[in-house]
C-alpha positions in Angstrom: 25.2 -27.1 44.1 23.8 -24.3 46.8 20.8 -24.7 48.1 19.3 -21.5 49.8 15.7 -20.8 52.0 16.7 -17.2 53.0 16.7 -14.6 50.8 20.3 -12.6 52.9 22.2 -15.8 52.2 21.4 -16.1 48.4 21.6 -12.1 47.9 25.2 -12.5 49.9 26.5 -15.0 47.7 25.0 -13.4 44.8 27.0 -10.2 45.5 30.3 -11.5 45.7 30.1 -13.2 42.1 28.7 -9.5 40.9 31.8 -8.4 42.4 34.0 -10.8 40.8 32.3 -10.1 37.2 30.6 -12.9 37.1 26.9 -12.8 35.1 24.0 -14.4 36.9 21.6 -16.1 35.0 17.9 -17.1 36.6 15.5 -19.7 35.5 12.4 -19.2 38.2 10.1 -22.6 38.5 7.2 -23.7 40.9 9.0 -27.3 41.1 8.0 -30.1 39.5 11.0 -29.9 36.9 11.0 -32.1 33.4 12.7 -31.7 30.8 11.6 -28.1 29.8 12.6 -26.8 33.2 16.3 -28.4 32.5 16.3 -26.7 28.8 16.1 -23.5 30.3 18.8 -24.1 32.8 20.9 -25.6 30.1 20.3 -22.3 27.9 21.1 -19.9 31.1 24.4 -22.2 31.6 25.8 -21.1 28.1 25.1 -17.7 28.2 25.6 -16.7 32.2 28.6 -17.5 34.5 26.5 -18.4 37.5 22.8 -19.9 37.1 19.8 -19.7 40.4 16.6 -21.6 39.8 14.3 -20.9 42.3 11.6 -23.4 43.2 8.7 -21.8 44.6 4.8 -22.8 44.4 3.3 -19.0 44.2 -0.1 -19.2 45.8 -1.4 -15.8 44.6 -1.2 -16.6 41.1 -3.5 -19.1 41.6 -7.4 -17.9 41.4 -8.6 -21.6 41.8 -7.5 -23.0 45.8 -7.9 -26.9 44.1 -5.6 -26.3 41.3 -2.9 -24.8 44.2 -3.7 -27.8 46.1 -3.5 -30.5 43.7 -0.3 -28.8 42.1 2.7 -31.4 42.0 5.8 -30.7 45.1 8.9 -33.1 44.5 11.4 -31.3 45.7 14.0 -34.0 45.9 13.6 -35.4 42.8 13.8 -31.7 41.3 16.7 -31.3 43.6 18.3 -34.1 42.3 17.6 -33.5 38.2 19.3 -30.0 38.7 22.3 -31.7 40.7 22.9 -33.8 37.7 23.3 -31.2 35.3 25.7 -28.9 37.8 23.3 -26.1 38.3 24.9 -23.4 40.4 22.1 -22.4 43.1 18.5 -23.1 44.1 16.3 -20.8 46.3 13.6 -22.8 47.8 12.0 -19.9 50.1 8.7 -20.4 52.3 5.5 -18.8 51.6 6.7 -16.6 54.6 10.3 -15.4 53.1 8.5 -14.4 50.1 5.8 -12.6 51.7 6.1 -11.2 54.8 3.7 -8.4 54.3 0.6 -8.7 52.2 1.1 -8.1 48.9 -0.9 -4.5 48.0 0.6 -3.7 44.5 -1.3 -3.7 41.3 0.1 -3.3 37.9 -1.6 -2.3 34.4 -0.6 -4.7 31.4 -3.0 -3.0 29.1 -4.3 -5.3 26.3 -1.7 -7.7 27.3 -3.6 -9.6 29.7 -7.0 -8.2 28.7 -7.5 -11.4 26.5 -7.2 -15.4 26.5 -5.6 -16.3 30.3 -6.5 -13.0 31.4 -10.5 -12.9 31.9 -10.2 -16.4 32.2 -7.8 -16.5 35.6 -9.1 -13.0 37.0 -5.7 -12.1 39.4 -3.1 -14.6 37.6 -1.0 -12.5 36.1 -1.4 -9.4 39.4 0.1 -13.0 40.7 2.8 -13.9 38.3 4.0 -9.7 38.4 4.5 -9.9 42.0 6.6 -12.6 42.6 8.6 -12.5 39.5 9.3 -8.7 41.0 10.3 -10.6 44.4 12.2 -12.9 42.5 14.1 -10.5 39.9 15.0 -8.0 43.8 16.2 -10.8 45.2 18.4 -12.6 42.2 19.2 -9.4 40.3 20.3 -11.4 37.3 21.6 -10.1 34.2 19.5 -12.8 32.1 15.9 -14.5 33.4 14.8 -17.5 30.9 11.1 -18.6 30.3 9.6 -21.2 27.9 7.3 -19.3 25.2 4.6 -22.1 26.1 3.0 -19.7 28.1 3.7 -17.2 25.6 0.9 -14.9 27.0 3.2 -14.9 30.8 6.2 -14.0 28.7 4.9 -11.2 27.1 3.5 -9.9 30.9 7.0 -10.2 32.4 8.7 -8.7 29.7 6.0 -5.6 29.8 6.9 -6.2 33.7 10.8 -5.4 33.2 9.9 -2.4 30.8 7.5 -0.9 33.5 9.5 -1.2 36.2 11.9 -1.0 34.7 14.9 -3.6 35.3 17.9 -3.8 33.4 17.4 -7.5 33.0 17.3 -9.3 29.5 14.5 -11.6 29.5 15.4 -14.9 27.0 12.4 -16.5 25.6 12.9 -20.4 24.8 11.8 -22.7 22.6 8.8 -25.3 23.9 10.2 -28.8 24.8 7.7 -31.6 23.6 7.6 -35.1 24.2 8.6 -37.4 21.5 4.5 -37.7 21.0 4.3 -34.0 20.8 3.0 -33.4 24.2 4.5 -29.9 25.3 6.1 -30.4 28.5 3.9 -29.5 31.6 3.9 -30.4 35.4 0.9 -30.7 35.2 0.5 -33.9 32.7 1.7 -36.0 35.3 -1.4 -35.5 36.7 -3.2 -37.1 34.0 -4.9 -40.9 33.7 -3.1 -42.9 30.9 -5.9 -42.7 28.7 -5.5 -38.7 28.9 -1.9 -39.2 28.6 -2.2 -41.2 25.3 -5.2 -38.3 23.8 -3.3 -35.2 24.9 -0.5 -35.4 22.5 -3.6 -34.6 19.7 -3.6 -31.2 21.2 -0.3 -30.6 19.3 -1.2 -32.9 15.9 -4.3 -30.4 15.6 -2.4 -27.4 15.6 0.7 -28.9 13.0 -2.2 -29.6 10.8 -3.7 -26.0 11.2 -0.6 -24.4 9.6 -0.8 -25.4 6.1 -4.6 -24.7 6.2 -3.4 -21.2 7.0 -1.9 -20.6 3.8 -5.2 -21.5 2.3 -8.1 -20.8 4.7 -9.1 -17.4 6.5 -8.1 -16.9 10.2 -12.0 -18.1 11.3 -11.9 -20.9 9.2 -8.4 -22.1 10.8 -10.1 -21.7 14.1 -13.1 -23.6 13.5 -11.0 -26.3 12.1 -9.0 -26.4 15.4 -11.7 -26.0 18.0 -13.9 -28.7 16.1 -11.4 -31.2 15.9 -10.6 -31.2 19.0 -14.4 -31.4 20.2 -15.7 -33.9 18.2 -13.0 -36.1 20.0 -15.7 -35.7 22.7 -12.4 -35.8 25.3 -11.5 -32.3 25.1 -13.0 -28.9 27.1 -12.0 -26.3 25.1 -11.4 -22.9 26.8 -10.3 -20.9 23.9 -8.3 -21.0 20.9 -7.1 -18.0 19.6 -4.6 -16.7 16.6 -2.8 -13.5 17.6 -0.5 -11.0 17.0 2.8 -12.1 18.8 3.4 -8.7 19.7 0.3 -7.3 21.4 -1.7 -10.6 21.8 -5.1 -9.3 20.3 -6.9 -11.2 18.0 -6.2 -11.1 14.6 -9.1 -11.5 11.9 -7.0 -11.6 8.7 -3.8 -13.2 7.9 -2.2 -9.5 6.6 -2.7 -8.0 9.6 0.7 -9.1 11.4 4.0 -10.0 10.4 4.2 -12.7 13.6 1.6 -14.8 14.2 0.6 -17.2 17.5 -1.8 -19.5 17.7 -2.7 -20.0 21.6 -5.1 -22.9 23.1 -6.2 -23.7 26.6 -8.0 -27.4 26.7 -9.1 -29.5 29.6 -8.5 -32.9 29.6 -9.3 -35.1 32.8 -9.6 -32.4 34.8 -6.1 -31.0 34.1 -5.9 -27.9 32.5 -3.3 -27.7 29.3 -1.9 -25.1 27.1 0.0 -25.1 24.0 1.1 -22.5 21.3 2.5 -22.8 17.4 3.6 -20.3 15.4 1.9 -19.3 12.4 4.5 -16.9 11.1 
């Protein structure tokens, strides 16, 4: 395994598997990795030649300096988990490498980020566009992978590659859960055991939520998820919201799209968590 910090010596290498017909596959990360992470790098390995990860905490994405602060580094252990599954490269780039001018660009997602993460994390996804644009320059990969956990992100990026455009194919995968149910996150190691033990109900709520959908209206579905989960008395919830998988905006009936996402952000000892389950 490669590891790079500059971006001429990862574009170099890069090149000369282009030239040999090799496809690149990239799986881009802030560190951290679990199990998730590795699924994705798995799924690149079957379907690309030659898979990059990059590792690379993005400070403009985040609108709140604590979260940045408190967010988990362990770059040798992540180091070491891609090792052991014979990943080809990993770009670790400074803060520097990444930005050596101040970013100025702006980018219009439409409805896309006019709902649920959007108003909620005012710059997040200006944020997430930029250095997945860095990133996608500097890898040029035939295939870029993303969990659909943060559905909403994958829907940006994939607006992102249509705008820009790029002739990259961008793989949605599945979420990775805990054997509780917990979807994966770097951020639950930063939860207390107690939280540890109560997050998983997050995921119980929202199983339960699906048959009620072949019985109850869209609001009723709602109210039962957002009222479980309060009169736990553990839970801060920021939204929950049943969408259209395409365009993201809410939906009021079940007839009014054929795919159907239900989205939730929670806190939960100060740790923010999101989840999604499909509906339809």
């Amino acid at each position: 395994m490669e590891v790079y910090t500059r971006i001429p010596d990862l574009k170099s290498t890069l090149s000369h598997h282009r030239i040999n017909g090799r496809t690149v596959g990239f799986v881009p990360t802030m560190g951290a990795l679990h199990e998730g992470h590795l699924s994705l790098v798995n799924a690149a390995q079957m379907l690309c030649d030659v898979v990059v990860v990059s590792i690379f905490v993005n400070p403009i994405q985040f609108n709140n300096p604590e979260d940045l602060e408190k967010y988990p580094r362990t770059l040798r252990a992540d180091l070491e988990k891609l090792q052991a599954i014979d990943c080809d490269m990993v770009f670790v780039p400074s803060v520097e490498e990444m930005y050596p001018e101040p970013v100025t660009e702006t980018y219009d997602f439409g409805e896309l980020d006019a709902v649920m993460e959007g108003p909620r994390r005012p710059g997040h996804f200006a944020g997430v566009a930029a250095v997945v644009r860095r990133l996608f320059e500097i890898v040029e990969p035939n295939k870029a992978f993303f969990g659909e956990k943060d559905f909403q992100q994958l829907a940006i990026i994939r607006q992102l590659v249509k705008q820009l455009p790029m002739d990259i194919d961008i793989i949605g995968c599945p979420v990775v859960r805990a054997k509780d149910g917990l979807a994966l996150s770097s951020r639950n190691m930063r939860l207390s055991d107690r939280g540890r033990r109560i997050a998983p109900q997050i995921y119980a709520t929202l199983q339960n939520a699906i048959p009620r959908s072949h019985c109850k209206s869209v609001d009723e579905v709602k109210r039962y998820v957002i009222g479980s989960l309060e009169c736990m008395q553990v839970f801060d919830i920021e939204y929950f919201e049943i969408v259209n998988d395409t365009t993201l905006q809410p939906i009021s009936d079940w007839s009014e799209a054929q795919g159907i996402v239900g989205c939730i952000a929670a806190w939960l000892d100060g740790v923010r968590l999101i989840d999604v389950i499909r509906f339809r």
